[in-house]
PyMOL commands that place a pseudoatom at each C-alpha (Angstrom):
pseudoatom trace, name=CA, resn=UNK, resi=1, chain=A, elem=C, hetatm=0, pos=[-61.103, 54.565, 31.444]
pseudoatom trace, name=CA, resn=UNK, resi=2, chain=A, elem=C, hetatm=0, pos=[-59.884, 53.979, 34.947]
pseudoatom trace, name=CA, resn=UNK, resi=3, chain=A, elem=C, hetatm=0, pos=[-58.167, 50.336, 35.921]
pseudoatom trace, name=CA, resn=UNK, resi=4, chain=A, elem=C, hetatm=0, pos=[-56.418, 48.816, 38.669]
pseudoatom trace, name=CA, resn=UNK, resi=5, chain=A, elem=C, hetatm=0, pos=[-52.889, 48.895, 39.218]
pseudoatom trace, name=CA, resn=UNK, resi=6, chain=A, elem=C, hetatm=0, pos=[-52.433, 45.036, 38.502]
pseudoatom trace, name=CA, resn=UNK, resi=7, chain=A, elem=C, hetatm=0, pos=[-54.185, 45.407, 35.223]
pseudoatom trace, name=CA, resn=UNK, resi=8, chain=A, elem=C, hetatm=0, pos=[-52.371, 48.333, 34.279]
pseudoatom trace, name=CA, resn=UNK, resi=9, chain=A, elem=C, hetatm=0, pos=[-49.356, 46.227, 34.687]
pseudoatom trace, name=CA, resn=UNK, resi=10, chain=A, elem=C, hetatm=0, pos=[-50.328, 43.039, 32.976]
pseudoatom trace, name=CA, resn=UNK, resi=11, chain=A, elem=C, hetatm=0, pos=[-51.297, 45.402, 30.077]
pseudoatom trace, name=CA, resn=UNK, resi=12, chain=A, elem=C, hetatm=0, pos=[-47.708, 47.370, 30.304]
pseudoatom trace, name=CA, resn=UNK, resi=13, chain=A, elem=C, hetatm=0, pos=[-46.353, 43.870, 30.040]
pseudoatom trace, name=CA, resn=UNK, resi=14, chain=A, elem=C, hetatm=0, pos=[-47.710, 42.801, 27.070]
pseudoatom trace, name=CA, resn=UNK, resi=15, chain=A, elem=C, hetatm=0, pos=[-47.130, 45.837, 25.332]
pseudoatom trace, name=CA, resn=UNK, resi=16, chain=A, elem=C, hetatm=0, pos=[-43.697, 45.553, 25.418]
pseudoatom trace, name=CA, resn=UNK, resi=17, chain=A, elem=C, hetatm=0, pos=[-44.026, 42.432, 24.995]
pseudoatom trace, name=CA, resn=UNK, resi=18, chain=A, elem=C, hetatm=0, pos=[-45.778, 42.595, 21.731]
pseudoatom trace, name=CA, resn=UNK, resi=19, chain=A, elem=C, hetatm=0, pos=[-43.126, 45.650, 20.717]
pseudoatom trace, name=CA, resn=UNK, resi=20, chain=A, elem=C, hetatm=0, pos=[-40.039, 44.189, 21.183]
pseudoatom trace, name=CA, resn=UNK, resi=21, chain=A, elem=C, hetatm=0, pos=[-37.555, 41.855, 20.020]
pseudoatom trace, name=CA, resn=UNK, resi=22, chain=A, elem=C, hetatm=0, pos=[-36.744, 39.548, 22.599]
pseudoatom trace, name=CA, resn=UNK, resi=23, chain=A, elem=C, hetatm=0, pos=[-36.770, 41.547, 25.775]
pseudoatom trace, name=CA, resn=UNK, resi=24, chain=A, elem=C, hetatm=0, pos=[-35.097, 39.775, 28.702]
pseudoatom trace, name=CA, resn=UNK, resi=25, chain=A, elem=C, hetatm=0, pos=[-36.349, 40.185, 32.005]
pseudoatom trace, name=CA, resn=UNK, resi=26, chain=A, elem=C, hetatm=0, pos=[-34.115, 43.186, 32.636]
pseudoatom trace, name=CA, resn=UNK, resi=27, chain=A, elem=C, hetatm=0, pos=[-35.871, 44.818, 29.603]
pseudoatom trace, name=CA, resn=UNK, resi=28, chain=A, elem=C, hetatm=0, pos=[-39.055, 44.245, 30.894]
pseudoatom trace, name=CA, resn=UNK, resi=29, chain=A, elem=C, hetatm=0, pos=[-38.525, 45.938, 34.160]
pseudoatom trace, name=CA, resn=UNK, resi=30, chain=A, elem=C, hetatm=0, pos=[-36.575, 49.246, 32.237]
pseudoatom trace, name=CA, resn=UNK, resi=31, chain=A, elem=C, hetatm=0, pos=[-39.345, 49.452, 29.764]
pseudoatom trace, name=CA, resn=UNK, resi=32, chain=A, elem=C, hetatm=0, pos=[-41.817, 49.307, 32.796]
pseudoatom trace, name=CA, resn=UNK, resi=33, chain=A, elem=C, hetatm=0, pos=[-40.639, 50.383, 35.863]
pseudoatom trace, name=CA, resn=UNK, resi=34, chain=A, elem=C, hetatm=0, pos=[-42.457, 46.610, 37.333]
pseudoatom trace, name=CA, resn=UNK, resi=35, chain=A, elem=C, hetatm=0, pos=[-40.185, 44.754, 40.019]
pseudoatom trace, name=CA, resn=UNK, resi=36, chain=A, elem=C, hetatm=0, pos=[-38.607, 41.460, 38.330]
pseudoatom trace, name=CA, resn=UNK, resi=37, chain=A, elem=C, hetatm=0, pos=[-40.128, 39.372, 40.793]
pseudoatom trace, name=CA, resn=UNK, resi=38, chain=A, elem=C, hetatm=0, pos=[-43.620, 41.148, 40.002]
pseudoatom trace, name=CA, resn=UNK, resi=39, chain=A, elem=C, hetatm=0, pos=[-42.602, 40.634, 35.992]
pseudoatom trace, name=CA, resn=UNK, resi=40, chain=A, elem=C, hetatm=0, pos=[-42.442, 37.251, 36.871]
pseudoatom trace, name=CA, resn=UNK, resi=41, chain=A, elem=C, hetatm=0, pos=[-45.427, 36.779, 38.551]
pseudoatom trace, name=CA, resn=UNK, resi=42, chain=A, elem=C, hetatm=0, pos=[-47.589, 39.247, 36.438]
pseudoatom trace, name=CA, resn=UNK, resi=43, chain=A, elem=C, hetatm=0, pos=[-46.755, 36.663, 33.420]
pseudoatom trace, name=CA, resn=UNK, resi=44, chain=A, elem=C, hetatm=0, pos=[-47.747, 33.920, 34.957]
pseudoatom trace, name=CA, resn=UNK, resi=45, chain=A, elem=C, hetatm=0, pos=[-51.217, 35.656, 36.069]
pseudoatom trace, name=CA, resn=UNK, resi=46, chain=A, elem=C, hetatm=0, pos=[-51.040, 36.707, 31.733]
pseudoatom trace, name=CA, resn=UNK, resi=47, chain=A, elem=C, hetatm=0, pos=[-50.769, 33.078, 30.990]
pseudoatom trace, name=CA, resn=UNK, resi=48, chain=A, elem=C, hetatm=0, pos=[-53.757, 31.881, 32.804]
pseudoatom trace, name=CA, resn=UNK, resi=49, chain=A, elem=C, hetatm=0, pos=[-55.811, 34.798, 32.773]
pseudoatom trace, name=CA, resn=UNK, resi=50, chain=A, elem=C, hetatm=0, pos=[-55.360, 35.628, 29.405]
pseudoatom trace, name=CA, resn=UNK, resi=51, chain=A, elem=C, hetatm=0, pos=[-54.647, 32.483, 27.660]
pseudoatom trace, name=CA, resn=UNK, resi=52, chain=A, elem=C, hetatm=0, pos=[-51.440, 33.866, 26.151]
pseudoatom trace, name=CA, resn=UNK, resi=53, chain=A, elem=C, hetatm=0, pos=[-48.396, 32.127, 25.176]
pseudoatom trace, name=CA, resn=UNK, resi=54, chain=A, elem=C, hetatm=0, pos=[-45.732, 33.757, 26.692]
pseudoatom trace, name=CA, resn=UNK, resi=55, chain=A, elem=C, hetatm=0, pos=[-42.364, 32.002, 25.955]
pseudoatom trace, name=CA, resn=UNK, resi=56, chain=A, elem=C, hetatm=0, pos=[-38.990, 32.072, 27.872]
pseudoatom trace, name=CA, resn=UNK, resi=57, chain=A, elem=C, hetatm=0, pos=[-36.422, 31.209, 25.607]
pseudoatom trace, name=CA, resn=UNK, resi=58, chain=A, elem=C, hetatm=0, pos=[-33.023, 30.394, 27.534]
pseudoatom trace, name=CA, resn=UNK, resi=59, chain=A, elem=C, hetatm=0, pos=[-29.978, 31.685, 26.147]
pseudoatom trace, name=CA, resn=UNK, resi=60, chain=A, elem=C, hetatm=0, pos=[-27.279, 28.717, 25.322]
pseudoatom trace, name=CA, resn=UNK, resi=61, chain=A, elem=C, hetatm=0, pos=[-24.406, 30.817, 26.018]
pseudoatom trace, name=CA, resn=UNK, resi=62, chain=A, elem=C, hetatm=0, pos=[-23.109, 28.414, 28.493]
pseudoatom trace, name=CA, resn=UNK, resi=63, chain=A, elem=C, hetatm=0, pos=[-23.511, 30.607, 31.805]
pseudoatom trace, name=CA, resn=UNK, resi=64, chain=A, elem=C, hetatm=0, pos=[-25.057, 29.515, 34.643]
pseudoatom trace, name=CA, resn=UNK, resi=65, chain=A, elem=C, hetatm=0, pos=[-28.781, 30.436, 35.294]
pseudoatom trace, name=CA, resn=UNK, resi=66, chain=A, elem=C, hetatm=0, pos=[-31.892, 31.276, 33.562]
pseudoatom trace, name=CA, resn=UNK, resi=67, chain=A, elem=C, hetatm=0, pos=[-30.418, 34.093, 31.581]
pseudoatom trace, name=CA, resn=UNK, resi=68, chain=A, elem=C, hetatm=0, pos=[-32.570, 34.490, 27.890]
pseudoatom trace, name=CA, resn=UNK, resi=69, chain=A, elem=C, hetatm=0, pos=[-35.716, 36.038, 26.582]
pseudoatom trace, name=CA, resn=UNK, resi=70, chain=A, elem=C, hetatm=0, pos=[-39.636, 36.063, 26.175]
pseudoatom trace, name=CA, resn=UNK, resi=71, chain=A, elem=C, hetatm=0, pos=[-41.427, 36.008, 23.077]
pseudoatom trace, name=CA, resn=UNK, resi=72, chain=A, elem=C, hetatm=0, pos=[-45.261, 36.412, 22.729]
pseudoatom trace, name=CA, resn=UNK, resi=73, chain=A, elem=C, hetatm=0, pos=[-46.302, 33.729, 20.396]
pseudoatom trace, name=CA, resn=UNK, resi=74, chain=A, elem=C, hetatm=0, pos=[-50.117, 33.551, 20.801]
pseudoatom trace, name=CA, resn=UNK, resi=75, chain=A, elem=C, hetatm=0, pos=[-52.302, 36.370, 22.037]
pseudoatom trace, name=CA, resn=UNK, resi=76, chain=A, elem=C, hetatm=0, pos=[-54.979, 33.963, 23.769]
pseudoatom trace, name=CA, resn=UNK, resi=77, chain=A, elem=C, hetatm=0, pos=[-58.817, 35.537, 24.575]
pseudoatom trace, name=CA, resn=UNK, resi=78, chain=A, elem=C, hetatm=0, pos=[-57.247, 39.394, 23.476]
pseudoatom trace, name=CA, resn=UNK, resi=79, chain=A, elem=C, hetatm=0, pos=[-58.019, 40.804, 20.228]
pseudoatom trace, name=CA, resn=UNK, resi=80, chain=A, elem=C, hetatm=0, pos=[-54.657, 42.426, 19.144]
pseudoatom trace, name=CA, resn=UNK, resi=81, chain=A, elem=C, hetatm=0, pos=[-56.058, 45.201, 17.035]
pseudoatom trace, name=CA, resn=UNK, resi=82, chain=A, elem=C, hetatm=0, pos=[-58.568, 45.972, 19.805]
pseudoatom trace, name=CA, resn=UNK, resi=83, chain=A, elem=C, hetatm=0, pos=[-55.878, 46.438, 23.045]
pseudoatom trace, name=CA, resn=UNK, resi=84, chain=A, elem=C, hetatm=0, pos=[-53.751, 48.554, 21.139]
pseudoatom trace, name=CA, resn=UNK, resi=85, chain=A, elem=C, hetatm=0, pos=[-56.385, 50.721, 20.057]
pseudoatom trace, name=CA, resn=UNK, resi=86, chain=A, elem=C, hetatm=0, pos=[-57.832, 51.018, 24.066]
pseudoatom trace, name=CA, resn=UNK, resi=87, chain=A, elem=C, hetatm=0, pos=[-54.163, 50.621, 25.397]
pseudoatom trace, name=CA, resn=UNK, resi=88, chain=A, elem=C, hetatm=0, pos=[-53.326, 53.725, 23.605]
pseudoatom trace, name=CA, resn=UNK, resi=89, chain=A, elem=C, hetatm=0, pos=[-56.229, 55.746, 25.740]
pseudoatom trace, name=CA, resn=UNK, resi=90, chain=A, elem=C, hetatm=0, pos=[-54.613, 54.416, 29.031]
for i in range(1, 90): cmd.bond("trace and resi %d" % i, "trace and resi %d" % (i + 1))
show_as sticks, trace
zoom trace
């Protein structure tokens, strides 16, 4: 199955996503290679493409800036069971 490089992304995104336990933003771009800026803006297209809930939670450790976490609380229009099984043939 051949897709474009922005879906390829989005779908590289919510795998780890949907793997790991609170990945930061940092996480996201070792676990995919994506520029953070991209990261951010691939979410966002996730979100309202996909109808997914895709949370930041902000860490209160007191420092300044948006330091803290995404969760994937609701998987929108995707079937779960289905994109793993056809994410796995990527």
């Amino acid at each position: 199955m051949k897709i474009s490089n922005d879906m390829k992304r989005k779908f590289d995104l919510i795998n780890v996503l949907s793997r790991s336990e609170k990945p930061s933003l940092h996480d996201l771009h070792q676990a995919t290679k994506i520029p953070e800026s991209t990261i951010k803006r691939q979410l966002s297209a996730i979100r309202s493409e996909f109808g997914m809930k895709v949370l930041f939670i902000r860490d209160t450790g007191g420092e300044r800036g948006a330091t803290g976490y995404y969760i994937l609380t609701d998987w929108g229009i995707i079937d779960r069971d289905a994109f793993f099984k056809h994410y796995m043939m990527l």
